[in-house]
FIKOL-157988 format. One record per atom (N, C-alpha, C): x, y, z; atom name. Coordinates in nm, 2 decimals, m for minus. Layout:
% residues N
<c1:X&c2:Y&c3:Z&atom:CA>;
...
% end
This chain:
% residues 88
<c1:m4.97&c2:4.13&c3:m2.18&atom:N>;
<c1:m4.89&c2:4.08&c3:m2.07&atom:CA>;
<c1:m4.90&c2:3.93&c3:m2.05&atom:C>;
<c1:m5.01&c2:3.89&c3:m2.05&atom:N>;
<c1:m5.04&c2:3.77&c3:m2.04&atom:CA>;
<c1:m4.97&c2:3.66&c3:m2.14&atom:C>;
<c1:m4.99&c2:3.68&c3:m2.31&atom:N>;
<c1:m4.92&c2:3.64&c3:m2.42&atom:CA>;
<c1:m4.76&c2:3.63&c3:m2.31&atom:C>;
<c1:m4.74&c2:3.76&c3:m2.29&atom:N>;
<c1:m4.58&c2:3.78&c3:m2.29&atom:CA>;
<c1:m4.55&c2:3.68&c3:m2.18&atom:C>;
<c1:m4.62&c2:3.66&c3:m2.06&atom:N>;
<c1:m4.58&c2:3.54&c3:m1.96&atom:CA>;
<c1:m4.58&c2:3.41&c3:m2.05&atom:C>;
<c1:m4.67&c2:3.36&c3:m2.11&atom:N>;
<c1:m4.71&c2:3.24&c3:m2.17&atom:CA>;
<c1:m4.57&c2:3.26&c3:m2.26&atom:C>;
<c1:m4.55&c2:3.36&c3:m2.38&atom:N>;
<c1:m4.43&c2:3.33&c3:m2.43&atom:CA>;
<c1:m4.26&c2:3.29&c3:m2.37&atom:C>;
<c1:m4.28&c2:3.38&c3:m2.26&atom:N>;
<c1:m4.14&c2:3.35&c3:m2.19&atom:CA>;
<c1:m4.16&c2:3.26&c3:m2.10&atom:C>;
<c1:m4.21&c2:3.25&c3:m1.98&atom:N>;
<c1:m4.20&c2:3.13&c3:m1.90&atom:CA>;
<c1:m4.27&c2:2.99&c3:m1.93&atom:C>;
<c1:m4.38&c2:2.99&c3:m1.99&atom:N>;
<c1:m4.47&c2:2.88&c3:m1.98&atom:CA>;
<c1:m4.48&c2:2.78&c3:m2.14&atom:C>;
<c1:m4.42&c2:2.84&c3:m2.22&atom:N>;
<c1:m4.39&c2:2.78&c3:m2.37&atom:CA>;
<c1:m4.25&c2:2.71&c3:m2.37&atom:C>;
<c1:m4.13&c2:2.79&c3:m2.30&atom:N>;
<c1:m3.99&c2:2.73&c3:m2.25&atom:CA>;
<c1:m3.98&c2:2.59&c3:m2.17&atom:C>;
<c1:m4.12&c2:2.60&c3:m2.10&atom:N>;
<c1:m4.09&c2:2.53&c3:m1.96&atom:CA>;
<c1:m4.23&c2:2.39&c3:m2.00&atom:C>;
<c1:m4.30&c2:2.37&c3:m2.09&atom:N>;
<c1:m4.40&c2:2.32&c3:m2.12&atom:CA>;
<c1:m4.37&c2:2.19&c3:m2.11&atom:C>;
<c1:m4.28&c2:2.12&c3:m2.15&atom:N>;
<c1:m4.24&c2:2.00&c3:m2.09&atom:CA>;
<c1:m4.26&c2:1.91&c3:m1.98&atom:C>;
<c1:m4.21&c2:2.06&c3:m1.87&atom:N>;
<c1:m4.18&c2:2.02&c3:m1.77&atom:CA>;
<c1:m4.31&c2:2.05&c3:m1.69&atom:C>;
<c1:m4.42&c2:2.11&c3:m1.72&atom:N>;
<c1:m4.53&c2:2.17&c3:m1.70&atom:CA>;
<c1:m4.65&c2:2.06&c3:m1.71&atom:C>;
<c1:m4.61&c2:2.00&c3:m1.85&atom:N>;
<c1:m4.69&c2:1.87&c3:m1.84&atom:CA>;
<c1:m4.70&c2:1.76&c3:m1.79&atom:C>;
<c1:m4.52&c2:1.72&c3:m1.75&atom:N>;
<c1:m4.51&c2:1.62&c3:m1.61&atom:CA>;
<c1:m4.59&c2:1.65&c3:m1.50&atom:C>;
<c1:m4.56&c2:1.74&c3:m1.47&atom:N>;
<c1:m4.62&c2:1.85&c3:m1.37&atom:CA>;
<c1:m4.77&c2:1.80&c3:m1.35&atom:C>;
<c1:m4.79&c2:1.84&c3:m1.46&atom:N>;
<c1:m4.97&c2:1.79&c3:m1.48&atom:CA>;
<c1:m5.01&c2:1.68&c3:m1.42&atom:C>;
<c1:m4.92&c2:1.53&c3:m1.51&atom:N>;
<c1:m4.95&c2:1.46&c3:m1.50&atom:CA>;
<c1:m4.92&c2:1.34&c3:m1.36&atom:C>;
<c1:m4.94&c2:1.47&c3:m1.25&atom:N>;
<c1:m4.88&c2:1.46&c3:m1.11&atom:CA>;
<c1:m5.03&c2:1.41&c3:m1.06&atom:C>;
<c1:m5.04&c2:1.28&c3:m0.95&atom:N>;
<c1:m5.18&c2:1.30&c3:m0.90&atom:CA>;
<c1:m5.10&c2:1.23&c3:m0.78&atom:C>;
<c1:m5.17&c2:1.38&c3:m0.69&atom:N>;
<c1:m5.12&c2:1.36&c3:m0.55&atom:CA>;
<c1:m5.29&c2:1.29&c3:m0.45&atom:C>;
<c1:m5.27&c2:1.14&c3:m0.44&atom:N>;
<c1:m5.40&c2:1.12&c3:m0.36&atom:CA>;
<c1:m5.52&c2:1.16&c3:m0.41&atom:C>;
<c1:m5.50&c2:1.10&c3:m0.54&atom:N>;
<c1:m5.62&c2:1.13&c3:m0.62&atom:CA>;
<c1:m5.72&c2:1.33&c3:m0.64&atom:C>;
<c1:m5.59&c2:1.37&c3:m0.63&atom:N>;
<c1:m5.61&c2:1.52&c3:m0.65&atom:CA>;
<c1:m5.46&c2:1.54&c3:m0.73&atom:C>;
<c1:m5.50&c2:1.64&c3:m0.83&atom:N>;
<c1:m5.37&c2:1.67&c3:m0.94&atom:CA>;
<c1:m5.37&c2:1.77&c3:m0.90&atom:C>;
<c1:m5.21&c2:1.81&c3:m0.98&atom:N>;
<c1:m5.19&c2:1.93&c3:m0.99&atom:CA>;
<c1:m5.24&c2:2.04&c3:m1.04&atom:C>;
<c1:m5.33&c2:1.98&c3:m1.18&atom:N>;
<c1:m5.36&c2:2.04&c3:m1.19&atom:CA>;
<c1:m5.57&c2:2.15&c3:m1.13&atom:C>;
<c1:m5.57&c2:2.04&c3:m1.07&atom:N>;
<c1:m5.68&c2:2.09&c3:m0.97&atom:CA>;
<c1:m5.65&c2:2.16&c3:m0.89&atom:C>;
<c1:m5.50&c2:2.13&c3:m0.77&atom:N>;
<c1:m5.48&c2:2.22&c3:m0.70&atom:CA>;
<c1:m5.47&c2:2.36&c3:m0.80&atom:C>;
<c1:m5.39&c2:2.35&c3:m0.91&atom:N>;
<c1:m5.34&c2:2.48&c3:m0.95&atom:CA>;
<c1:m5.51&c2:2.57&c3:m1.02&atom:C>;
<c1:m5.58&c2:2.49&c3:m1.06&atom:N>;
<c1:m5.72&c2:2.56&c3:m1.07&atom:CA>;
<c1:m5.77&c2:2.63&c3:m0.95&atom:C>;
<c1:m5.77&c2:2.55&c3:m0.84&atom:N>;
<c1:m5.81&c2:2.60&c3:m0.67&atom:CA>;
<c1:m5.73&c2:2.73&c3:m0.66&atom:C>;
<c1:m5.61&c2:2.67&c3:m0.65&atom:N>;
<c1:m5.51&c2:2.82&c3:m0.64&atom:CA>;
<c1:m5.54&c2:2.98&c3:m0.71&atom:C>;
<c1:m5.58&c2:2.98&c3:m0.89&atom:N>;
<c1:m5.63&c2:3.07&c3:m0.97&atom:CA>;
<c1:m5.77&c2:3.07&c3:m0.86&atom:C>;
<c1:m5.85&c2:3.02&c3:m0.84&atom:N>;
<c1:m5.99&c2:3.08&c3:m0.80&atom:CA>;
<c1:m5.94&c2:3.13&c3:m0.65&atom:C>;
<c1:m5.91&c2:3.12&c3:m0.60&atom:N>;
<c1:m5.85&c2:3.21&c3:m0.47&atom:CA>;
<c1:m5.76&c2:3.33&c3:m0.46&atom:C>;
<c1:m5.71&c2:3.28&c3:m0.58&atom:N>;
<c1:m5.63&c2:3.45&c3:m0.62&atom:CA>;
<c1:m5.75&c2:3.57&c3:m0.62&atom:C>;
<c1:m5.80&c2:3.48&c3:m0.77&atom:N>;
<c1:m5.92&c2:3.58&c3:m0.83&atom:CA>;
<c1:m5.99&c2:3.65&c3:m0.70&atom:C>;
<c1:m6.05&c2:3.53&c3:m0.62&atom:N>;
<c1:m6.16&c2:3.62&c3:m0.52&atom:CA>;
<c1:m6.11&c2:3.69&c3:m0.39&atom:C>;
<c1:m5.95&c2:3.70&c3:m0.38&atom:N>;
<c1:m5.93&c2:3.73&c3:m0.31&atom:CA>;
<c1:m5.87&c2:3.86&c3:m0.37&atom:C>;
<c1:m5.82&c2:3.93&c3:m0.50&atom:N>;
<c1:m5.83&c2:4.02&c3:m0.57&atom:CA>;
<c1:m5.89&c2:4.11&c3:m0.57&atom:C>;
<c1:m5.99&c2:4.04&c3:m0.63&atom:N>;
<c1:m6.14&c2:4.11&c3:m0.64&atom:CA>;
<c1:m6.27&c2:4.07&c3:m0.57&atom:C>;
<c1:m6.27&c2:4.12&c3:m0.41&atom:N>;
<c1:m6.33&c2:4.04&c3:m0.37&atom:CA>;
<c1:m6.47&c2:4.12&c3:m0.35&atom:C>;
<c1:m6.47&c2:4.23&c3:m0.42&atom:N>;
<c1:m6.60&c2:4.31&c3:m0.40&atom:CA>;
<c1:m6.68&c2:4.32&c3:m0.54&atom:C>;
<c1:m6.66&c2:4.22&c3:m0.63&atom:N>;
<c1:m6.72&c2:4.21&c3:m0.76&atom:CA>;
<c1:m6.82&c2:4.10&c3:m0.72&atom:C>;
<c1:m6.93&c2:4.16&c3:m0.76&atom:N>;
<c1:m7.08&c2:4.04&c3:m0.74&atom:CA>;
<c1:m7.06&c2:3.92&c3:m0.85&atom:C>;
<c1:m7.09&c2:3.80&c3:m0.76&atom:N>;
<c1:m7.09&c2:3.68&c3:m0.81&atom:CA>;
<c1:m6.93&c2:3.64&c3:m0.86&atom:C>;
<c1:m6.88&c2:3.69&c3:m0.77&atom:N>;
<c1:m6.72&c2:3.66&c3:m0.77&atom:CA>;
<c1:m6.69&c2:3.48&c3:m0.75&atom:C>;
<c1:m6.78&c2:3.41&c3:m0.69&atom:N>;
<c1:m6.72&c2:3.29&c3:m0.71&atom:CA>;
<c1:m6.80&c2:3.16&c3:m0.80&atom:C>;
<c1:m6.86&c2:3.26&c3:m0.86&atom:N>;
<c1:m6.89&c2:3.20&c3:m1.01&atom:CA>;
<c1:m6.81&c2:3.21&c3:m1.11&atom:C>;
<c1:m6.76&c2:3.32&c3:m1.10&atom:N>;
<c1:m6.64&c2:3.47&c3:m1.26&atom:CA>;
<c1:m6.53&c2:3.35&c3:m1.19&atom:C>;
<c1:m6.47&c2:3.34&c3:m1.06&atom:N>;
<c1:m6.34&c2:3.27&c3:m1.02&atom:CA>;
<c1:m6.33&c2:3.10&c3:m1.08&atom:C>;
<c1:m6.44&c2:3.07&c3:m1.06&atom:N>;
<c1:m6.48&c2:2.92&c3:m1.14&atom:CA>;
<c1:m6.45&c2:2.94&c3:m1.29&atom:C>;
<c1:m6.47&c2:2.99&c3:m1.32&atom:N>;
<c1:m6.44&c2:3.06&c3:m1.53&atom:CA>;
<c1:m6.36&c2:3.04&c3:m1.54&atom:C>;
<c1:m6.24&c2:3.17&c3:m1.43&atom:N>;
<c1:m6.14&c2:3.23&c3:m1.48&atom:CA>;
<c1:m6.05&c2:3.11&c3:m1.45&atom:C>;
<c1:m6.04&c2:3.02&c3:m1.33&atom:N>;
<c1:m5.95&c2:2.98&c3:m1.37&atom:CA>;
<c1:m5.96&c2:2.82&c3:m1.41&atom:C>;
<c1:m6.11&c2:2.77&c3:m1.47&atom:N>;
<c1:m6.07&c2:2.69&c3:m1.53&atom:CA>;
<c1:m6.05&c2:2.70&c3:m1.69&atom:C>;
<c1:m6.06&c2:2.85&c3:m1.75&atom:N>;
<c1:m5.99&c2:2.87&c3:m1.85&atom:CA>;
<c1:m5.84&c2:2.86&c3:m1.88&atom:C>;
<c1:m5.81&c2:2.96&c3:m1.75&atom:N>;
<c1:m5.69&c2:2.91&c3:m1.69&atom:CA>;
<c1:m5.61&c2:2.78&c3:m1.71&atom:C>;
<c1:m5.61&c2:2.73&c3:m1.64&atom:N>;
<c1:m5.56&c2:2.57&c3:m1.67&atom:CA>;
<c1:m5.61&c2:2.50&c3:m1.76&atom:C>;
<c1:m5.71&c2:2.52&c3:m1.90&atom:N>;
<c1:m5.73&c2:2.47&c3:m2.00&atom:CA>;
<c1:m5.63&c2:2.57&c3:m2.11&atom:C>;
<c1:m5.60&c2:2.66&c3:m2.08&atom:N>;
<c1:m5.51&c2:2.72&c3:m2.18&atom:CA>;
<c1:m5.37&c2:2.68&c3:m2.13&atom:C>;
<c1:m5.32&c2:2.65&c3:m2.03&atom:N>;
<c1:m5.23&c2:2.56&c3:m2.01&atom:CA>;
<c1:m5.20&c2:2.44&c3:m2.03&atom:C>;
<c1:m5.32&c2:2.36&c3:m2.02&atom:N>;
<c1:m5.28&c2:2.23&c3:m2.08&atom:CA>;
<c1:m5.29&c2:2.24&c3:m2.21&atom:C>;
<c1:m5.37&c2:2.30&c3:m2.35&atom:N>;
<c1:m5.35&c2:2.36&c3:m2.45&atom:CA>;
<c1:m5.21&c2:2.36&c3:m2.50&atom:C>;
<c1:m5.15&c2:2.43&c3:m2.42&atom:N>;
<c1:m5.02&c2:2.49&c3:m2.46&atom:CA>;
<c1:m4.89&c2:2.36&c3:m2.42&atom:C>;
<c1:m4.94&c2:2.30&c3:m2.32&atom:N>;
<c1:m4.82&c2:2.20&c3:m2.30&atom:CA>;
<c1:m4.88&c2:2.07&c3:m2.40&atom:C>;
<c1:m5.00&c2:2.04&c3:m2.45&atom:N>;
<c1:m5.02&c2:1.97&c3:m2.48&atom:CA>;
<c1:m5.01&c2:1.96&c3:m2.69&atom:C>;
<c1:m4.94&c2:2.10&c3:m2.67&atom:N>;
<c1:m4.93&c2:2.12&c3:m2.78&atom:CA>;
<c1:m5.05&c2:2.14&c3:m2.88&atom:C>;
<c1:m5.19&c2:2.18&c3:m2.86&atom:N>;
<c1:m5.27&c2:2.20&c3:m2.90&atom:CA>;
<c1:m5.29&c2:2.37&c3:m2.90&atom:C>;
<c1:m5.23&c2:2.41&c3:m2.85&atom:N>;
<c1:m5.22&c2:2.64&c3:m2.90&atom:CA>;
<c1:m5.05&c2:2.61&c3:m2.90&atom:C>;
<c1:m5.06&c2:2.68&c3:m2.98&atom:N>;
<c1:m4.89&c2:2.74&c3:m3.00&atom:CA>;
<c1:m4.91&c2:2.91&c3:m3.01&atom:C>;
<c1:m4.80&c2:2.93&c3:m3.06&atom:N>;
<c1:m4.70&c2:3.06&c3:m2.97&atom:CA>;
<c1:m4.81&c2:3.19&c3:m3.06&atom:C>;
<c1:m4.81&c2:3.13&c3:m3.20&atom:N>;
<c1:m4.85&c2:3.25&c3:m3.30&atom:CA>;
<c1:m5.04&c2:3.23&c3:m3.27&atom:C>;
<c1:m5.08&c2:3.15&c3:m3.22&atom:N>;
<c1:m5.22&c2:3.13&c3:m3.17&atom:CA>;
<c1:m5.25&c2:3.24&c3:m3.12&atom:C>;
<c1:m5.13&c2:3.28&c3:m3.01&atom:N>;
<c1:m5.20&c2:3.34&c3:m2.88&atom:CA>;
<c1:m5.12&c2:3.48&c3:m2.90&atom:C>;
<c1:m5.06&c2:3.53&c3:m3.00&atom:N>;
<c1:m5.01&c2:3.61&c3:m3.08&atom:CA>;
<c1:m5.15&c2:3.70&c3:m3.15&atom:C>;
<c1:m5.23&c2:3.63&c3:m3.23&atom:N>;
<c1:m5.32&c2:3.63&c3:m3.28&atom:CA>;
<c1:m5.46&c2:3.68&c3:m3.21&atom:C>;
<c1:m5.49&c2:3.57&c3:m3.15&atom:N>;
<c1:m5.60&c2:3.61&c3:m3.05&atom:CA>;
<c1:m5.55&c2:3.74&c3:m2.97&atom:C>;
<c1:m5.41&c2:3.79&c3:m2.90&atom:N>;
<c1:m5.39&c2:3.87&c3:m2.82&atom:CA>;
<c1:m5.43&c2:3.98&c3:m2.88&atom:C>;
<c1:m5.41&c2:4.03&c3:m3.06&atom:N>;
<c1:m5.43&c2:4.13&c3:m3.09&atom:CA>;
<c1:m5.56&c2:4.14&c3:m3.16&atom:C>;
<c1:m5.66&c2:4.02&c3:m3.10&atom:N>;
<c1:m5.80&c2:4.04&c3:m3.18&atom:CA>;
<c1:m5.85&c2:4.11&c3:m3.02&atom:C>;
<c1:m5.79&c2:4.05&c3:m2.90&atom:N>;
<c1:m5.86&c2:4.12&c3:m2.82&atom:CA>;
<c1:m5.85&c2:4.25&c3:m2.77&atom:C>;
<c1:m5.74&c2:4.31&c3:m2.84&atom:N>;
<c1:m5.66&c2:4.45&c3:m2.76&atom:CA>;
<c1:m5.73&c2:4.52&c3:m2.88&atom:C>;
% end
């Protein structure tokens, strides 16, 4: 599922994702907010998993490193093609 979002929304739109990035609002980016945002999802998810705001720290600065990856043209499409079916 994940591959499939990254294929359809976030590979089309990468462009515009990396402007995006390169947004600094008052010496806070976007892309920090959008790391903040994944860790609050996460522990608000899952908020009964021990050491939840350590795992949310992980998850979403994997998160936003596999996005700038991808806009920065450093993972492409068949990468995450690949890894998707080493992990399933």
């Amino acid at each position: 599922m994940l591959v499939r979002l990254i294929n359809e929304l976030i590979i089309p739109e990468k462009k515009r994702i990396q402007k995006l990035f390169q947004i600094e609002l008052g010496g806070f980016g976007l892309a920090n907010r959008f790391e903040n945002f994944c860790k609050e999802v996460f522990i608000t998810h899952y908020s009964d998993i021990p050491s939840r705001n350590l795992i949310s720290e992980l998850y979403a600065a994997c998160v936003v490193k596999v996005l700038e990856a991808i806009v920065e043209e450093r993972l492409e499409e068949n990468d995450l093609r690949r890894n998707a079916k080493k992990i399933v």
